[in-house]
VOGU-3710 file (C-alpha; in Angstrom, 3 decimals, decimal comma):
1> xxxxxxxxxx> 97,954/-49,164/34,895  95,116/-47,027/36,757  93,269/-45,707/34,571  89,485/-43,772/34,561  86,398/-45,425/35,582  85,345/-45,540/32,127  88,334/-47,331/30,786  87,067/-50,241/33,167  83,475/-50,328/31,878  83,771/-49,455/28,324
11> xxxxxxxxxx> 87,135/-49,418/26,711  88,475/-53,071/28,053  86,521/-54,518/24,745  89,019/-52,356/22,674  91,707/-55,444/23,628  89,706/-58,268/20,871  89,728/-57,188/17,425  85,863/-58,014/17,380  84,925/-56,468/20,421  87,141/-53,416/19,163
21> xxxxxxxxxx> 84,916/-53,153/16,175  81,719/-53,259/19,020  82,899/-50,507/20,882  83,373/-48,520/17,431  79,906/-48,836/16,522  78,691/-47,742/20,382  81,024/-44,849/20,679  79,779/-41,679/22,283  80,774/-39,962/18,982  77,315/-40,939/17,398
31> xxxxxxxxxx> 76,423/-41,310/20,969  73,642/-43,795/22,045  70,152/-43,981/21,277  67,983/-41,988/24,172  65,003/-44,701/23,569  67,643/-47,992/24,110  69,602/-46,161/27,284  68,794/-43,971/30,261  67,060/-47,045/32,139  69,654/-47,561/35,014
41> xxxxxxxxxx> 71,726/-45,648/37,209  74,632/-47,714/35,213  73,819/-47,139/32,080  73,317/-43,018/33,132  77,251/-43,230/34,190  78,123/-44,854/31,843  76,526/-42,463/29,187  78,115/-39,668/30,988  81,426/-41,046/31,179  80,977/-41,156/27,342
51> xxxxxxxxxx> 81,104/-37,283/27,374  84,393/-37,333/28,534  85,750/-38,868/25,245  85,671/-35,215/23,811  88,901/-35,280/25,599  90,811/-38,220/24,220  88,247/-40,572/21,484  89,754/-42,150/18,819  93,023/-39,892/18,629  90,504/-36,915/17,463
61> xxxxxxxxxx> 89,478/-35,558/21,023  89,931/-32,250/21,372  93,083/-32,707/24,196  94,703/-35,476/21,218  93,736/-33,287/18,231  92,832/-29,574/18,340  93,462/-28,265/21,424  97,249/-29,335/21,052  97,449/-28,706/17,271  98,972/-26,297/15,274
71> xxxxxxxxxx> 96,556/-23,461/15,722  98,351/-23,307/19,369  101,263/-22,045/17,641  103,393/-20,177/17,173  104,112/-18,435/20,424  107,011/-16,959/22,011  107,808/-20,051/23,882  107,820/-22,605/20,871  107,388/-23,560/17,374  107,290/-25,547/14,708
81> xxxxxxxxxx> 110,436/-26,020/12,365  108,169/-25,284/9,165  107,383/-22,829/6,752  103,849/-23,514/5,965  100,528/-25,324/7,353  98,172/-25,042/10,112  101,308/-24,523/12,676  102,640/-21,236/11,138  100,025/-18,955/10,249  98,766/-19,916/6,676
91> xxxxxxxxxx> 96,235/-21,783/7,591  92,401/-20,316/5,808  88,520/-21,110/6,119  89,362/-24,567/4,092  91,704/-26,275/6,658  90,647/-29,789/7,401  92,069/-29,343/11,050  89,857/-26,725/11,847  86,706/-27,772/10,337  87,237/-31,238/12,050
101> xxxxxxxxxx> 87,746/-29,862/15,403  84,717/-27,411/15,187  82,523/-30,792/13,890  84,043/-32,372/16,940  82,971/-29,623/19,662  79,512/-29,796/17,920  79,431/-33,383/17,875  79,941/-33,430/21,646  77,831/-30,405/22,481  74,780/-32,632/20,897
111> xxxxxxxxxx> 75,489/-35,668/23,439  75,517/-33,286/26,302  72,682/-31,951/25,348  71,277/-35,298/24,392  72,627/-36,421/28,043  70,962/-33,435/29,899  67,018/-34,400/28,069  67,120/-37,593/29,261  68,951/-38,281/32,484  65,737/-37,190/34,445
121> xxxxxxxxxx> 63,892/-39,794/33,115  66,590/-42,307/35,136  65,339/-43,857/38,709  68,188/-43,467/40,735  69,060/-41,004/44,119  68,446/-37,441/43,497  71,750/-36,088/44,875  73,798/-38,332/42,450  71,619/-37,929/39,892  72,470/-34,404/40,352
131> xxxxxxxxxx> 76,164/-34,964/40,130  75,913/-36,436/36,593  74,103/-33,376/36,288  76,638/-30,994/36,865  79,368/-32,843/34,999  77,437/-33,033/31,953  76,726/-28,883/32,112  80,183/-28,233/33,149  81,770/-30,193/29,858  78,809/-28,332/27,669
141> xxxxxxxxxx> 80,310/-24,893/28,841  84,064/-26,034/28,924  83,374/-26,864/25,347  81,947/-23,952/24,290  84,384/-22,057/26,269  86,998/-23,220/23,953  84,515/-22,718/20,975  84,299/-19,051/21,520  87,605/-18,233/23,207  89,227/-19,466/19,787
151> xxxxxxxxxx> 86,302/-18,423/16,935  84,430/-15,470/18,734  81,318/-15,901/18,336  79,438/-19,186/17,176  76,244/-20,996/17,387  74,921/-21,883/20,761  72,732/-24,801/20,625  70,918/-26,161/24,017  68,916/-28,662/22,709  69,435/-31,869/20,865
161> xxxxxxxxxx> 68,748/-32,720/16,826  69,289/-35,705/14,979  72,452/-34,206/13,166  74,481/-32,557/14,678  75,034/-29,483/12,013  72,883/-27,254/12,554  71,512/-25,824/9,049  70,712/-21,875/9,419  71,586/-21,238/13,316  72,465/-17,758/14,242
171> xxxxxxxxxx> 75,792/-17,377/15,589  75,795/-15,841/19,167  77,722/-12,989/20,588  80,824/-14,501/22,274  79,758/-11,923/25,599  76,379/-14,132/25,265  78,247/-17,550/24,701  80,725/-16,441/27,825  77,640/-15,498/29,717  76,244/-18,694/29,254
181> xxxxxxxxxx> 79,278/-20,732/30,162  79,877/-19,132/33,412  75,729/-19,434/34,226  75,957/-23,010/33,455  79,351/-23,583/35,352  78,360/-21,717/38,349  75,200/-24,376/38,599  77,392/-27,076/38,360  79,874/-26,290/40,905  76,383/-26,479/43,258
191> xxxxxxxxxx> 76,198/-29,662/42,169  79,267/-32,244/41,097  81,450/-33,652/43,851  84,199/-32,229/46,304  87,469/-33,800/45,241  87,690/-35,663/48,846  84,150/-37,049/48,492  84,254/-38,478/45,346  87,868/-39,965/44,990  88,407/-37,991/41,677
201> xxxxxxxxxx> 90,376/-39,702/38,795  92,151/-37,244/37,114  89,351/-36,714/34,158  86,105/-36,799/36,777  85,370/-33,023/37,569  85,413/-32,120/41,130  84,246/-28,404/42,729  88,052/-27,473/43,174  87,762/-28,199/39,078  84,957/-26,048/38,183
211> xxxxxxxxxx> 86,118/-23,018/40,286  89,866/-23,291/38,640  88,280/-22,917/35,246  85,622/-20,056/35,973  88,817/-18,249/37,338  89,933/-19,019/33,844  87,231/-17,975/32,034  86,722/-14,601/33,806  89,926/-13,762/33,305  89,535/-14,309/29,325
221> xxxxxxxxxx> 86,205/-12,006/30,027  88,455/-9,282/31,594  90,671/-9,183/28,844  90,881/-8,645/25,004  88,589/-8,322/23,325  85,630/-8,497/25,438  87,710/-6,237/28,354  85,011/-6,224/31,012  87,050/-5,395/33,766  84,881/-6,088/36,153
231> xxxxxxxxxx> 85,349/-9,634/35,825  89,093/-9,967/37,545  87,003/-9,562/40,568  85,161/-12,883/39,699  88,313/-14,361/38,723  90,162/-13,724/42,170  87,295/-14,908/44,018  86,787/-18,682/42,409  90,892/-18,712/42,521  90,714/-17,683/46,327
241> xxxxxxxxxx> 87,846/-20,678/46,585  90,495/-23,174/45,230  92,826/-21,876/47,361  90,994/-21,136/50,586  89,930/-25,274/50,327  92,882/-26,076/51,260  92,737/-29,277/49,265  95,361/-28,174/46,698  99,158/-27,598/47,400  102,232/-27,879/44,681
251> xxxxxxxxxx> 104,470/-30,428/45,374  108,109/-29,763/46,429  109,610/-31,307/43,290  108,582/-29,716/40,234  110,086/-32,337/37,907  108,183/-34,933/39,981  104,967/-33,575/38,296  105,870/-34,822/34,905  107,464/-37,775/36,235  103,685/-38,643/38,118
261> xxxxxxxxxx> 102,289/-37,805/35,023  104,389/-40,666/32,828  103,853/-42,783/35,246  100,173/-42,203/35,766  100,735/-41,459/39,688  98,009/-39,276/40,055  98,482/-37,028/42,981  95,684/-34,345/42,121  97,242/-31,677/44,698  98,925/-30,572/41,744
271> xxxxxxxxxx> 97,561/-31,288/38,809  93,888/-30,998/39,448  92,087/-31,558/35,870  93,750/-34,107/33,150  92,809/-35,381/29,786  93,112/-38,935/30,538  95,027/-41,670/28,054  95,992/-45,076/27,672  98,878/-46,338/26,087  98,303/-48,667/23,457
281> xxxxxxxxxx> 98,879/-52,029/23,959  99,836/-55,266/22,059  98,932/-55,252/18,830  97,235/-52,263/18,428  100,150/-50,149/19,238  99,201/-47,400/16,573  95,203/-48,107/16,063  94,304/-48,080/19,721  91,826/-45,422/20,304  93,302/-44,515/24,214
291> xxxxxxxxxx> 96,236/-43,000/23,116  97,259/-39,420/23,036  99,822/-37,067/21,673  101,178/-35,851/24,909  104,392/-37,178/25,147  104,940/-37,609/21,390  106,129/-34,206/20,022  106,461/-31,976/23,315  109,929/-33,667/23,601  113,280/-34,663/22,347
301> xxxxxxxxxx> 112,814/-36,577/19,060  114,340/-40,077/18,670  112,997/-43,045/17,599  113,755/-45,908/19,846  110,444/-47,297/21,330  112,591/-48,650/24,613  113,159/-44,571/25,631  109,813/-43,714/23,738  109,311/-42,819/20,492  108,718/-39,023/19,841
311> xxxxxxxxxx> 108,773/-36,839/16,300  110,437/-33,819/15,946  107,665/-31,188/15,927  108,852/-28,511/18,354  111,338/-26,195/19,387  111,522/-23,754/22,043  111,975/-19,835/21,280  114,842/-17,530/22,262  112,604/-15,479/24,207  111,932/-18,343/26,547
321> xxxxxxxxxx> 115,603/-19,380/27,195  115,966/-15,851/27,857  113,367/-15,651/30,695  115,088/-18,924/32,167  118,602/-16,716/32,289  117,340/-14,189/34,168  116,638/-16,930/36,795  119,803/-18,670/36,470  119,616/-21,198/39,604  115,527/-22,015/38,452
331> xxxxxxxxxx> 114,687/-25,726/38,169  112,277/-25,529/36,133  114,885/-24,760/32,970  117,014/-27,579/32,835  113,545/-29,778/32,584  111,525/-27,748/30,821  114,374/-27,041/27,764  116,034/-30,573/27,668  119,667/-30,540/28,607  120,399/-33,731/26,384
341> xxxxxxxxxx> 119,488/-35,053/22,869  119,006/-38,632/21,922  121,833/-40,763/20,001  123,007/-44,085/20,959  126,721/-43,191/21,992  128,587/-45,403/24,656  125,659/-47,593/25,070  123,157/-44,474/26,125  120,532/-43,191/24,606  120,372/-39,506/26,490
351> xxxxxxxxxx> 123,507/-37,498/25,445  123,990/-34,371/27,270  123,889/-30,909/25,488  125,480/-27,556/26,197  123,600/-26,048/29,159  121,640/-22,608/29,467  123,317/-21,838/32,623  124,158/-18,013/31,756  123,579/-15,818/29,651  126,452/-15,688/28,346
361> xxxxxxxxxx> 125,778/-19,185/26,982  122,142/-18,141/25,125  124,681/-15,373/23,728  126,746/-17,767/22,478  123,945/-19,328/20,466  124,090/-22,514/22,886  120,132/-22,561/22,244  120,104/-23,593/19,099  117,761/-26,166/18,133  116,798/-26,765/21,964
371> xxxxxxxxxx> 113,839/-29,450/22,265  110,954/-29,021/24,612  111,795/-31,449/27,788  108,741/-31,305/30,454  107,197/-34,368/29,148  109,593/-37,545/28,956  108,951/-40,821/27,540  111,399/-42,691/28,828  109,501/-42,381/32,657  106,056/-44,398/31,293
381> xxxxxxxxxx> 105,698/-47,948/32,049  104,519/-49,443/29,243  107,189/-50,716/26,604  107,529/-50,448/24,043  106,543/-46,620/23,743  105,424/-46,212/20,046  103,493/-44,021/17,686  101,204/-42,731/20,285  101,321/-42,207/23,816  99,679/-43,057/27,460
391> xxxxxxxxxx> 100,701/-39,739/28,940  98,103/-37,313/30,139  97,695/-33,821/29,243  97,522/-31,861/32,008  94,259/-29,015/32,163  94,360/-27,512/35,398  97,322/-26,842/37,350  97,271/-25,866/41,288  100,420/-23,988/39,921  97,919/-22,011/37,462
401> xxxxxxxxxx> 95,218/-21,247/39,938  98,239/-19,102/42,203  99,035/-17,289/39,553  95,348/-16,154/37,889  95,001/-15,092/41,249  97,999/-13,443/41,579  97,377/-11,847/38,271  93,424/-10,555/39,292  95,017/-9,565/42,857  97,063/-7,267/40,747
411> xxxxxxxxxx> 94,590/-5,994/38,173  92,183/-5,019/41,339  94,477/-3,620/44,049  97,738/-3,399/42,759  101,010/-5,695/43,666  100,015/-6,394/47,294  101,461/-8,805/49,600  98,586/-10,930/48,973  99,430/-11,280/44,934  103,342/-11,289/45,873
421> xxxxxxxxxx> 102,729/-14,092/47,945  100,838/-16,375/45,627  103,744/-15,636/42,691  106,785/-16,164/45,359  104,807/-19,710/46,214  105,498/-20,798/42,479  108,950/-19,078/42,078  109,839/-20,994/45,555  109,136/-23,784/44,830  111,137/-23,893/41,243
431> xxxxxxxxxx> 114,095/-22,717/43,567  113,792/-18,776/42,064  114,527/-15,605/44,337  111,344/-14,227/46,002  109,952/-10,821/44,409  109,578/-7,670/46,765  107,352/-4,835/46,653  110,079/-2,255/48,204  113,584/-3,321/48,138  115,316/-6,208/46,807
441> xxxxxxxxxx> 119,449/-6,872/46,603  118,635/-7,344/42,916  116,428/-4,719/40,790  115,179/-7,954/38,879  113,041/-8,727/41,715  112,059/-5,660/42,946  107,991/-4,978/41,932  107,448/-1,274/42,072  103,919/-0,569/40,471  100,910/-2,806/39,195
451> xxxxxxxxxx> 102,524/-2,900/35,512  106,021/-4,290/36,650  103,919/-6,887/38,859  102,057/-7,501/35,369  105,529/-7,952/33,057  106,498/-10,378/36,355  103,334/-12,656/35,821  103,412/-12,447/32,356  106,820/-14,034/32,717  106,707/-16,522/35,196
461> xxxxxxxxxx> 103,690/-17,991/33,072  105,910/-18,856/30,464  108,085/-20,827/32,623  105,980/-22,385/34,775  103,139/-23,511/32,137  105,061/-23,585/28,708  104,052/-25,946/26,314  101,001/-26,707/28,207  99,172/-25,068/25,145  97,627/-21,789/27,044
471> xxxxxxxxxx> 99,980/-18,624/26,000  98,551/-18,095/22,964  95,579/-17,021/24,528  97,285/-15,753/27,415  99,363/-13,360/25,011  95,516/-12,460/23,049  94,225/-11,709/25,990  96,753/-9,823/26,999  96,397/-7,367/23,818  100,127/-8,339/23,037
481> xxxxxxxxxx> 99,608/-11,114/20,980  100,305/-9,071/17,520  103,246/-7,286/18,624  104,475/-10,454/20,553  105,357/-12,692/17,335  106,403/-9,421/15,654  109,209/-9,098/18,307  110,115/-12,949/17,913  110,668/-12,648/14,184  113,478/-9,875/14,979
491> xxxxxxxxxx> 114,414/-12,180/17,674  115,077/-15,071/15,015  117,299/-12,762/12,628  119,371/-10,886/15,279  120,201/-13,715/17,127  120,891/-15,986/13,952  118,638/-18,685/15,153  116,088/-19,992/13,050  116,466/-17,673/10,614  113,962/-18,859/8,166
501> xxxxxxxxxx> 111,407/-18,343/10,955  111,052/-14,910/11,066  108,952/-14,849/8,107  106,636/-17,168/9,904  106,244/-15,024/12,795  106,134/-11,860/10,453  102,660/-13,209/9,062  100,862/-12,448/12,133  97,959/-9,868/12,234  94,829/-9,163/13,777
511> xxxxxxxxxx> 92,836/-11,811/12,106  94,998/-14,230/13,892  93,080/-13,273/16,647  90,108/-15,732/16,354  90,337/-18,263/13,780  88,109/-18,881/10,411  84,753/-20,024/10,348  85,014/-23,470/8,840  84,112/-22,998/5,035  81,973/-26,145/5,899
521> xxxxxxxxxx> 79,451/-24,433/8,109  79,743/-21,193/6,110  78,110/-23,731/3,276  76,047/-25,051/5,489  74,463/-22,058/7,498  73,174/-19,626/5,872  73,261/-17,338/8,725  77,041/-17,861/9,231  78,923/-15,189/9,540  82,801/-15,419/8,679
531> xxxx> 85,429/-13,779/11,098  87,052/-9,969/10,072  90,150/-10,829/7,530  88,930/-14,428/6,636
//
């Protein structure tokens, strides 16, 4: 199974139960000592490859922890069956899932920064030496990216200390903490690799990388609650880089992207940016440290290890079987919301379910307890598929990049036939009718004015990138996150579906917005300052 670069060099020892316990001790979560490393060009790659286990160490990365954890949730695309906990909204300053995954982005930010002091000191070409470089600042500033993006504003620390709480740091102002990012991102697209010239694995960041996410991050700048405008310009213009490469296209088969993805067949057209796993392997099918949570809850539940085990965790919303019904011949629905459960009937394990082929079917409550189906087990290779999973978790999208731009296009000049172009490109390709700007057959595809072009993008988001863990800050920065859930707990009790959800959803308010401070640091810093309603 291909697998990272890093894999090879470091995590092959994880296979002995000594050497396991060797490559515990050396982990890049207490990082290495500067005096002992930094003496070869090897041991330089190697300690930068180490920064990339933010993504995936130990089953506490932020892409196998956090970032795909309950404070994701709820949306209007999916939820969690449960009336309490970090996944439905009453969550506080003493969750243990929070506070770890703010300890972790800290721990992480201190080996970058620990990286970035002593790589100079390496003999080794300048121009690669710059590389490493620019892949260490671009995974300081994706970090604190998601720092501030999800906790406002927060401690910005560019040097390294010996622990890695800092004791009585002033928190910054998240404008400052964005500014930062997009300095520090900006200098390392200058330096890291094109995604030709370096053969990119799916974790390594390439240029085509680093301008995806600064179209990303301006676009969180343009909207709420920072809402500096200016900044869809910025967006639209690193977007129209990616695009105006030419080294990124979506492939024809949009169900092929998840297949690729179980299988590890990287094709990085697509999916340009991955948080990169391993699936555990004889004996150490649960302790391995590789593997992810990708495939284990953003799918149909069962527990047979042959098709891959998965828990029940999530469902999928009314709102987003609706959006699939207005497109009733789109591809993407029929994947996306699995068509099947799993129950050993007539020797098969996949059992088909009533489909969402009209509307007339959602109305006839033929959503119901609908899994999540974009990310199936059953396609990895390595059996038996247990407790924890070798799938990747995909970042970046090509298919996101169209449509920031499309959005920014919008924002700046209005629906032209520039931004219809880039959102027809995704809806083609999931087999949807085209949207026009003057007449259509079919009022639902007919864009009349920048805010019907807006509802349109809004909505093709959802089924093109749900449950890959970005609307909630898609519908936050979109000021509708509030009134969103709001509308999704009526949704629940006219519909009769989930009933008992609609309380969940009815919890939301503006403090959702950001999340607590850890109480930890608030003990720990006395310059701390704790978020409004916390």
């Amino acid at each position: 199974m291909l697998k990272i670069k890093y894999i090879t060099i470091l995590g092959i020892i994880l296979f002995t139960s000594n050497a396991c316990k060797k490559f515990l001790t050396k982990t890049p979560n207490d990082f290495v000592s500067p005096e002992n490393y930094y003496n070869t060009e090897i041991e330089a790659n190697n300690a930068l490859l180490g920064l990339y286990t933010a993504f995936n160490d130990n089953g506490s990365g932020l892409y196998s922890g956090g970032v795909v954890s309950g404070w994701v949730l709820p949306t209007d695309e999916i939820f969690r069956s449960s009336n309490a906990g970090v996944n439905c909204l009453t969550y506080d300053a003493t969750e243990v899932s929070i506070s770890n995954y703010w300890n972790q982005c800290y721990r992480y930010i201190n080996n970058c920064n620990s990286f970035l002091e002593n790589v100079d000191k390496v003999v080794m070409d300048k121009k690669r030496k710059e590389v490493l470089r620019g892949e260490a600042l671009f995974m300081r500033a994706y970090i604190y990216f998601l720092l501030t993006s999800q906790f406002g504003d927060v401690p910005l620390k560019l040097a390294s200390t010996q622990s890695v709480y800092g004791v009585d740091v002033p928190f910054t102002p998240s404008k400052d903490i964005y500014t930062k990012v997009i300095a520090d991102m900006t200098l390392a697209e200058s330096l890291v690799n094109d995604v030709d010239a370096s053969k990119q694995q799916p974790m390594r960041v390439s240029k085509q990388v680093v301008r995806g996410i600064l179209a990303r991050v301006n676009l969180y700048m343009a909207g709420y609650p920072l809402l500096d405008v200016s900044r869809y310009q910025d967006a639209r213009d690193w977007a129209k880089k990616v695009v105006d490469a030419g080294k990124n296209s979506l492939i024809s088969d949009y169900t092929q992207i998840w297949i690729n993805i179980a299988k590890d067949a990287y094709d990085l057209r697509e999916t340009m940016w991955e948080a990169e796993y391993m699936a555990p392997q004889p004996p150490y099918f649960r302790a391995s440290g590789w593997g992810g949570q990708t495939g284990l809850g953003i799918a149909c539940p069962q527990a047979n290890t042959d098709v891959g085990y998965v828990l029940d965790w999530y469902k999928i919303t009314y709102s987003l079987a609706a959006l699939y019904a207005t497109d009733t011949i789109d591809s993407r629905r029929n994947w996306n919301i699995a068509p099947f459960y799993y129950r050993f009937n007539s020797g098969t394990w996949e059992t088909p379910r009533d489909s969402l082929n009209t509307t007339a079917a959602l109305k006839a409550q033929k959503v119901v307890d609908k899994n999540p189906g974009k990310l199936r087990r059953k396609y990895e290779t390595v059996r038996p598929a247990t407790g924890s999973s070798g799938m990747n978790f995909p970042i970046l999208r090509y298919a996101d990049v169209l449509l920031m731009y499309a959005e920014a296009e919008n924002e700046i000049n209005g629906p032209t036939d520039i931004a219809l172009d880039l959102l027809n490109q995704v809806r083609t390709r999931a087999k949807c009718a085209n949207l026009y700007s003057t007449t259509a057959t079919d009022n639902n595809f007919l864009i009349i004015d920048a805010d019907s072009f807006r509802k349109a993008i809004r909505a093709e988001r959802a089924r093109e990138l749900c449950f890959e863990f970005v609307r909630r800050n898609d519908l936050i920065r979109w000021g509708i996150y509030v009134e969103t859930l709001q509308n999704e707990a009526s949704n629940f009790q006219t519909n009769n579906y989930q009933v008992g959800m609609s309380s969940v959803y009815n919890r939301v308010s503006q403090k959702h917005l950001l999340l607590p401070i850890p109480i930890s640091e608030l003990s720990l810093n006395r310059l701390a300052k704790q978020n409004i309603g916390w």
